[in-house]
N, C-alpha and C positions, 0 to 999 in steps of 0.2 A: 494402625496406619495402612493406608490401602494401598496395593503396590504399583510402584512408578511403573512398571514393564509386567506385561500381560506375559505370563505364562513361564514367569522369571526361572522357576526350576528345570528348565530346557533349552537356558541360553546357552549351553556349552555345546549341544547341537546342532545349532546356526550360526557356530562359528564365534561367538559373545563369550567373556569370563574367561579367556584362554588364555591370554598372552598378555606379556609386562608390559607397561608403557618403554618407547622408546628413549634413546637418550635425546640431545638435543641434534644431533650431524648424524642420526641415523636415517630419517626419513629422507629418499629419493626425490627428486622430482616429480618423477610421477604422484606419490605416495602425499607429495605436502599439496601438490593441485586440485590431489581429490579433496584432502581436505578442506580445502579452500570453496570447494564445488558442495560438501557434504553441511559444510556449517554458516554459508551467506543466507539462508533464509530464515536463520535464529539470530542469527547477528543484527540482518538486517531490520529485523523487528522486535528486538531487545530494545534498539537505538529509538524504532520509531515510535512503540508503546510509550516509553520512559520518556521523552520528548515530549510526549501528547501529556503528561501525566501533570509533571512538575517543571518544564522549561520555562524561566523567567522571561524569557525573550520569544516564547510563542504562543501567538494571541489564542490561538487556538486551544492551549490547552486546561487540561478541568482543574487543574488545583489538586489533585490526589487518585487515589486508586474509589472506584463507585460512586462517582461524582461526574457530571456531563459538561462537556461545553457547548455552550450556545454561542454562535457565529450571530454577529452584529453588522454582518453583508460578504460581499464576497470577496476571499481571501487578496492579500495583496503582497508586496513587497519584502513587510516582515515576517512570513510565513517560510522558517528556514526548519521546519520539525522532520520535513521528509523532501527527496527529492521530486521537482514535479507536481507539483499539488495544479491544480483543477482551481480557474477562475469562473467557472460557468455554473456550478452547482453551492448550494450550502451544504456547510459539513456541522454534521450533529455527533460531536464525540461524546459516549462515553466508558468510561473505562473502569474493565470487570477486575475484579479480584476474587476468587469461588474459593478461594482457599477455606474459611470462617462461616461461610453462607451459600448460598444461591443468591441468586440476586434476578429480581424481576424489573423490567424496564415497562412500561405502558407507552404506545406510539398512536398519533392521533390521525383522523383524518386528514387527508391534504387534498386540497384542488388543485393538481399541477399534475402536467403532462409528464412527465418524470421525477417517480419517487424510491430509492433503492437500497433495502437496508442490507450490509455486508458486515460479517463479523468471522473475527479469525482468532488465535490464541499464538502464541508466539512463535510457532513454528509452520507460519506464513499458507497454512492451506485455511481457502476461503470459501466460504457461504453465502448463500440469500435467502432467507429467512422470508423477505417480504418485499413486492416490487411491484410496482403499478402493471408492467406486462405481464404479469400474472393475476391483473387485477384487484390488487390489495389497494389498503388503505381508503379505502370508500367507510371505514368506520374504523374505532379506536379498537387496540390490537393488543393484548398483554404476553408479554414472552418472559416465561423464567429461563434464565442461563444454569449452569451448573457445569462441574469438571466430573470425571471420576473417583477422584479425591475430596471434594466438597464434603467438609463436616456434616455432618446429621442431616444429610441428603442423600438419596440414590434414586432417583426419577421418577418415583410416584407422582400424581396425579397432585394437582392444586387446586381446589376449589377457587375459581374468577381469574386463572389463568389459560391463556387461550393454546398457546403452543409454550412447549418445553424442549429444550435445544443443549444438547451435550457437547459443551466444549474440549478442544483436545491439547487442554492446559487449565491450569487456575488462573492464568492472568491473560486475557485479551481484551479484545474491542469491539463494542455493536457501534457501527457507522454510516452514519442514513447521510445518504446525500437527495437534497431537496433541491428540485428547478425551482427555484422563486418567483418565474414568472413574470419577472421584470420588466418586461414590457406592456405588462396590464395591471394599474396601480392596484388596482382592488384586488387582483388576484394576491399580487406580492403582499401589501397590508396582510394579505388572510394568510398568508403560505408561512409570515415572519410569524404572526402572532401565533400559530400552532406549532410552530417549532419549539415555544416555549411550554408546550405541554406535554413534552417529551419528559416522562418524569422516571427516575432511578432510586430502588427500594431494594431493600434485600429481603430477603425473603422474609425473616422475622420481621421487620416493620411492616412487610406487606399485610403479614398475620395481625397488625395490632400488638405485638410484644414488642420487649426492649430488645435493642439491635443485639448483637451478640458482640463480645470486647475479639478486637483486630490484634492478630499476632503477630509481632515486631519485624519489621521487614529489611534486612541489610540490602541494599544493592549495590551492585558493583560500579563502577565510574561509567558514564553512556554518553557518547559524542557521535563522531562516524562511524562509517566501518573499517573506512582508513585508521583510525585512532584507535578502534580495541583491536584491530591484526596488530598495530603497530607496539599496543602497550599493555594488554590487560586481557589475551584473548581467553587463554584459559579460564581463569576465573572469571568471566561473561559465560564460557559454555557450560561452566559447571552449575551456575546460578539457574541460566537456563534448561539445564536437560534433569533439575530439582525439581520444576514446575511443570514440566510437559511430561507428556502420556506418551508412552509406546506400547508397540504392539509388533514385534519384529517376526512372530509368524506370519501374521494376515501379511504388513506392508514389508515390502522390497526398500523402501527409501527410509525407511524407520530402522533396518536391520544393517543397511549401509555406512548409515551416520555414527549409529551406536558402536559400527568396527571400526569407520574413520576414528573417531573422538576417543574412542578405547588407545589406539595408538598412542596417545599422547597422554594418560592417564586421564580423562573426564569421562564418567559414566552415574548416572541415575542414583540419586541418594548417597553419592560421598561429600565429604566434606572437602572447600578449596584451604590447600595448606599453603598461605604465601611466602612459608619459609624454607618450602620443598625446591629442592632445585627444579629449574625448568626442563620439560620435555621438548621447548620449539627454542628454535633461533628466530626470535619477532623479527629480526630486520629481514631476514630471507622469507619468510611467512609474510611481510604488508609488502614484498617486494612482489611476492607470487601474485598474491590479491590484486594490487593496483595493476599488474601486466594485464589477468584474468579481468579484470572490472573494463580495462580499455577494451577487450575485443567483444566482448557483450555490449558495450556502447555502438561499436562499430555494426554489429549484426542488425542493433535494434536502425541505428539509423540507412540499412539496405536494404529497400521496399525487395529486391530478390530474396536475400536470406531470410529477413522477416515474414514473410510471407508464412511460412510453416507454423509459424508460433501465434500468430493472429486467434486464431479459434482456439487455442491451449489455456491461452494466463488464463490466471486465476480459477482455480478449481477444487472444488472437495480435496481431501484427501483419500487416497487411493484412485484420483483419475486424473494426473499429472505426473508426468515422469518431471526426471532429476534435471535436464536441459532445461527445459520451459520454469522450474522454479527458479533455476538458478539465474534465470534472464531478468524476470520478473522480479529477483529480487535487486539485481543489479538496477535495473535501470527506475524502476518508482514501485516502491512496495502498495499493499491493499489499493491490487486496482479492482476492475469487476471484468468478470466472466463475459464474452463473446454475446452472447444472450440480453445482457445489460448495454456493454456500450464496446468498442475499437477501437485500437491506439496508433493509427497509421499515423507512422512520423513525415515529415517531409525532405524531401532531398533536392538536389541542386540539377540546373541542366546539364550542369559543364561535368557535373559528379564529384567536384570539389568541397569540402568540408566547408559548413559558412562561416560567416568572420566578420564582424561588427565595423569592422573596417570598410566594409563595402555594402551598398544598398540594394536591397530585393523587392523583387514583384510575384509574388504567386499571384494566378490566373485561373479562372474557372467559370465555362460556360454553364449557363442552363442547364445543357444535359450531363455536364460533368459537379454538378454539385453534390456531395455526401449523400447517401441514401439511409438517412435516418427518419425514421418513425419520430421519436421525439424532437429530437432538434440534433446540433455540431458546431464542433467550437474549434479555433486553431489559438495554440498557445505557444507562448516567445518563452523559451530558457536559455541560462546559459549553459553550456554544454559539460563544462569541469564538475558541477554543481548539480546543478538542475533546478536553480532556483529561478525569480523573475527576476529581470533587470527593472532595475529600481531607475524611475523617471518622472520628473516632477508632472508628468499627465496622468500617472496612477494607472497605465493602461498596461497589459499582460495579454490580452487575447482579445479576439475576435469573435463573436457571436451575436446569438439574439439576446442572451441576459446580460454580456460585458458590452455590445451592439456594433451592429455591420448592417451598411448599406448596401441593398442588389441596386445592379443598375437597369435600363429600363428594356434589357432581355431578358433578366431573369438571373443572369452572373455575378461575379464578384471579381474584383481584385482586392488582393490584401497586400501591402504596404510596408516593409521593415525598413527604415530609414533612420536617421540620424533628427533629419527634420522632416513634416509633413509638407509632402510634396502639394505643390501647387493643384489644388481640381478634385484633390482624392478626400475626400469626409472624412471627418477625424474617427467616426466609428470604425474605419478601415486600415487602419494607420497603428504600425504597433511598433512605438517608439526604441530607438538602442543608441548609444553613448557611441560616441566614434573611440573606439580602441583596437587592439589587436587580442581580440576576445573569441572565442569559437561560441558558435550561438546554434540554436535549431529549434523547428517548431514541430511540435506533435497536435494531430488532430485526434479530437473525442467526435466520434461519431456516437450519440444517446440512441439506443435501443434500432440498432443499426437494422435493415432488412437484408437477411444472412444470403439469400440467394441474390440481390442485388450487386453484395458483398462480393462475389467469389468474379467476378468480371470488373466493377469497378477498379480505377486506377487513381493512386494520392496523386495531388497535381504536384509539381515542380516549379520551385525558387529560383527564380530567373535574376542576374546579376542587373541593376539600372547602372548603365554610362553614361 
């Protein structure tokens, strides 16, 4: 068995293998923050992988572990597997398992302005492998995945495989998200029909052999991240830190976690004993969390505080500290890297939190429109969630694939109302239910121009009377 933690005979060095788990009224305030801080971005994509995997209730997901799903247009309403999903892009899941195999995916050519594959492992640091600003996808592309732990593998060389990509776990996601081009039929026709030749092989079937037999996989219960601080946390951390890779010489954020989760007894290749007394009090641990989850909401939604973290999300491991994950995990997991696209949320004149109870106008001249190379979308969530509000016009966002009309200088206004307002094109009009709802829109800027970036300003949601 190949070992979970690189260099294991020198963890009592760096501070690791030293000390008993805590009781449960032992940890501080400080001490349970951290770990609240040290263990959302394995939580947060325990829930979101698992989600993607086998959720009955999302369209999105593939039916198992090495198996893809293919998106039938762009997402809507019933897409509750993550918070915040993206209605301007298709999403190509599919989901790895290296435990038994490697596993090789083939990705095709695309005509379209924005094409961007991202893949992570469960403990939320992200990759691009392949992306149109870099010029890819102009031809079909084969990537073998692999863990450190992957059976009768260790990264040699594959005859007909283009790139080989070391995951830092056995179970994550390669996630291509495709422009479809929706405003040019023939493009979209051609963007749908190659999405379907995105094809998922494990290594042995790629060889022409029989697949190799799948080793029986218990999982632990996966809902929010509310629900496992609230009910199951330990045993999610212990499942997860089975599967992931550390390396607590090289990273700082690997050596961290391992002493956070050590406090509480979970560490790398033990077993969860559910009939061991608890080391947390879950109600003061989902009480820390949900305080901790509200002011990460609050940061990402002030263009001031935000500002810092803009160019951060989303990065390899070892070039993201523990703030910027811990943001990212909070507020929408697997987003992409500064370089790919930007996630300026929007905020209000008055500086008031928005509220479905009352109708808005975002405004944007000419010179103040998004500076993206590929294109920019504004999208409606609600704000407890971060899901779409569900409204019999099917509409979620603003763009050129979900559609927005400029007017005849070159600007926009966009619309949040109850009803569409008399004059305004329904392409601009992103419908909300009259309630007393907190709502907010976050803008994707696609393949944004960074020096553009560092002056541009989000525009501001203006209350209508």
């Amino acid at each position: 068995m190949k070992p979970i933690i690189k260099s294991i005979a020198s963890a009592a060095t760096i501070g690791l293998a030293v000390a008993l788990p805590l009781k449960a009224d032992q940890l501080s305030d400080a001490e349970l923050e951290n770990l609240v801080k040290r263990s959302t971005q394995y939580v947060a994509l325990f829930n979101t992988l698992n989600n993607f995997v086998v959720d009955p209730k999302n369209p999105l997901a593939s039916g198992g572990w090495n198996k893809t799903a293919y998106p039938k247009g762009l997402a809507n309403a019933s897409v509750r597997a993550l918070p915040r999903p993206n209605n301007d892009t298709l999403y190509v899941l599919s989901m790895l398992d290296m435990r038994d195999d490697a596993v090789v995916i083939e990705y095709p050519a695309f005509d379209s302005k924005f094409v961007s594959l991202e893949v992570s492992a469960m403990d939320h640091y992200v990759n691009i492998p392949l992306a149109t600003s870099n010029g890819d996808f102009k031809k079909p592309t084969k990537i073998l995945y692999y863990s450190e732990r992957t059976d009768g593998y260790s990264g040699e060389k594959v005859d007909g495989v283009d790139q080989i990509f070391e995951m830092s776990g056995e179970f994550g996601m390669a996630f291509l998200r495709v422009m479809p081009q929706a405003n040019d039929p023939d493009k979209f026709k051609a963007n749908m029909a190659a999405i379907k030749e995105v094809k998922l092989q494990t290594l042995s079937e790629f060889q022409g052999k029989p697949a190799k037999p799948v080793t029986p996989l218990n999982t632990p219960k996966y809902s929010t991240d509310a629900n496992v601080y609230a009910e199951n946390f330990l045993e999610v951390m212990q499942w997860v830190f089975n599967y992931t890779s550390f390396d607590p010489e090289k990273y700082e954020m690997d050596k961290e976690a391992l002493a956070a989760l050590q406090q509480v007894g979970v560490e790398p290749g033990k077993d969860f004993d559910p009939n061991a007394p608890k080391t947390l009090d879950y109600k003061r641990l989902a009480a820390t969390a949900a305080k901790m989850y509200a002011h990460e909401n609050s940061i990402w939604n002030s263009p001031k505080e935000v500002a810092p973290y803009l160019y951060k999300v989303f990065q390899p491991k070892g070039k993201i500290d523990i703030d910027t994950m811990f943001l990212q995990s909070v507020v929408g997991p697997l987003g992409q890297p500064a370089s790919e696209a930007m996630y300026p949320g929007v905020t209000t004149t008055d500086g008031k939190p928005m509220n479905a109870e009352n109708d808005y106008v975002i405004k944007m001249t000419k010179d103040e429109m998004p500076p993206a190379i590929a294109f920019w979308s504004a999208t409606l969530y609600d704000t407890k969630h971060g899901y779409f509000i569900p409204n019999k016009e099917d509409k979620y966002s603003v763009g050129q694939n979900a559609g927005m009309k400029l007017n005849a200088e070159g600007g926009i206004e966009i619309h949040i109302s109850a009803e569409q307002p008399e004059g305004v094109p329904k392409e601009n009009w992103l419908p909300i239910t009259r309630e007393n709802l907190g709502i907010d829109i976050i803008m994707r800027i696609y393949q944004p121009d960074l020096e553009e970036m560092k002056t541009w300003k989000a525009p501001k949601a203006e209350i209508v009377k």
